[in-house]
N, C-alpha and C positions, 0 to 999 in steps of 0.2 A: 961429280955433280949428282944429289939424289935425282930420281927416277919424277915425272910428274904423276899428280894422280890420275888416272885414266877417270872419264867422264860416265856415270850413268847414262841409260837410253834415254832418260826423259832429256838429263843435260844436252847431250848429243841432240836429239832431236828440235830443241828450244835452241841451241847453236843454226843448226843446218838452217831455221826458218828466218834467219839474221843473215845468212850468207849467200846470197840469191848464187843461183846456178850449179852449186855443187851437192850432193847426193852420196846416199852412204850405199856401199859393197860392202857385207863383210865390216873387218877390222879397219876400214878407209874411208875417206872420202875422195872424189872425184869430180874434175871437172874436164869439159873439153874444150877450148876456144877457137875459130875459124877465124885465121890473120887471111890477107889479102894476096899474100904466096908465100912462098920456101924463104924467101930472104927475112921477110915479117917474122916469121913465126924464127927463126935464129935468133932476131933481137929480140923477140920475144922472151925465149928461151933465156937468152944473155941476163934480164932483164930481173926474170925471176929467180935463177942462179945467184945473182947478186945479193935479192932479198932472204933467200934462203941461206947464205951464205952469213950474211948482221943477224939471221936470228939463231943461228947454227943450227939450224932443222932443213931438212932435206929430201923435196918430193922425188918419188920417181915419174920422171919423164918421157913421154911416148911421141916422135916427130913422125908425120905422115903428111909430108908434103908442106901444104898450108893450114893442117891439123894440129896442134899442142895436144895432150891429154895428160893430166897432171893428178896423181894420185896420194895422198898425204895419210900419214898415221906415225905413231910416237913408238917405233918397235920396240927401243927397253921397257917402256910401260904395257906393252902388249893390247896395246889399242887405240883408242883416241883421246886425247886431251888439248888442253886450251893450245897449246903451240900450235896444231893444226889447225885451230880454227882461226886464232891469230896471226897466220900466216897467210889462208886462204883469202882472209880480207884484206890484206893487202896487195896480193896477185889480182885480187878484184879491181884494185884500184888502177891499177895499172893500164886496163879498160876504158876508152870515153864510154 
C-alpha cells in the first residue's frame, strides 16, 4: 500500500479547527475523553478499536481509570495525514 501524504502545518492546522477537542504534540494529535468509570472507558476503548480496526490505522491508547487518551499519527508517513484526521472524527462521533 503507498505511503499517505503527510499534511502541511496550514493543512494540519485547518484539520485540527474541524475536529473539536483534539490538539497537536509534536508528530500527533491528541485527545482525552472522561467516560463515567473503568467499565465505560473499556467500551469505550472496544469501541474505537473497532473503528480503527475498518479503517486499518491505529491510535495509541492510554486507560487511567475512567480517562481514555488517544493519540494518532501515520508513522510510515512520518507524520500526519488525512487518516488521522479521518479517523479522529469519527472517535468524535462516538461522543453524545
Amino acid at each position: 500500500m503507498p505511503r499517505m501524504p503527510r499534511l502541511e502545518k496550514a493543512e494540519i492546522q485547518d484539520r485540527l479547527a474541524k475536529t473539536p477537542g483534539w490538539s497537536l504534540e509534536g508528530d500527533e494529535i491528541r485527545r482525552s475523553f472522561t467516560l463515567k468509570d473503568f467499565a465505560s472507558a473499556l467500551v469505550f476503548v472496544g469501541a474505537v478499536g473497532h473503528l480503527a480496526e475498518q479503517a486499518n490505522h491505529h491510535p495509541d491508547i492510554t486507560i487511567n481509570y475512567n480517562k481514555v487518551t488517544l493519540a494518532l499519527t501515520t508513522h510510515d508517513s512520518g507524520g500526519l495525514t488525512d487518516n488521522d484526521f479521518t479517523l479522529a472524527a469519527r472517535i468524535n462521533a462516538l461522543m453524545p
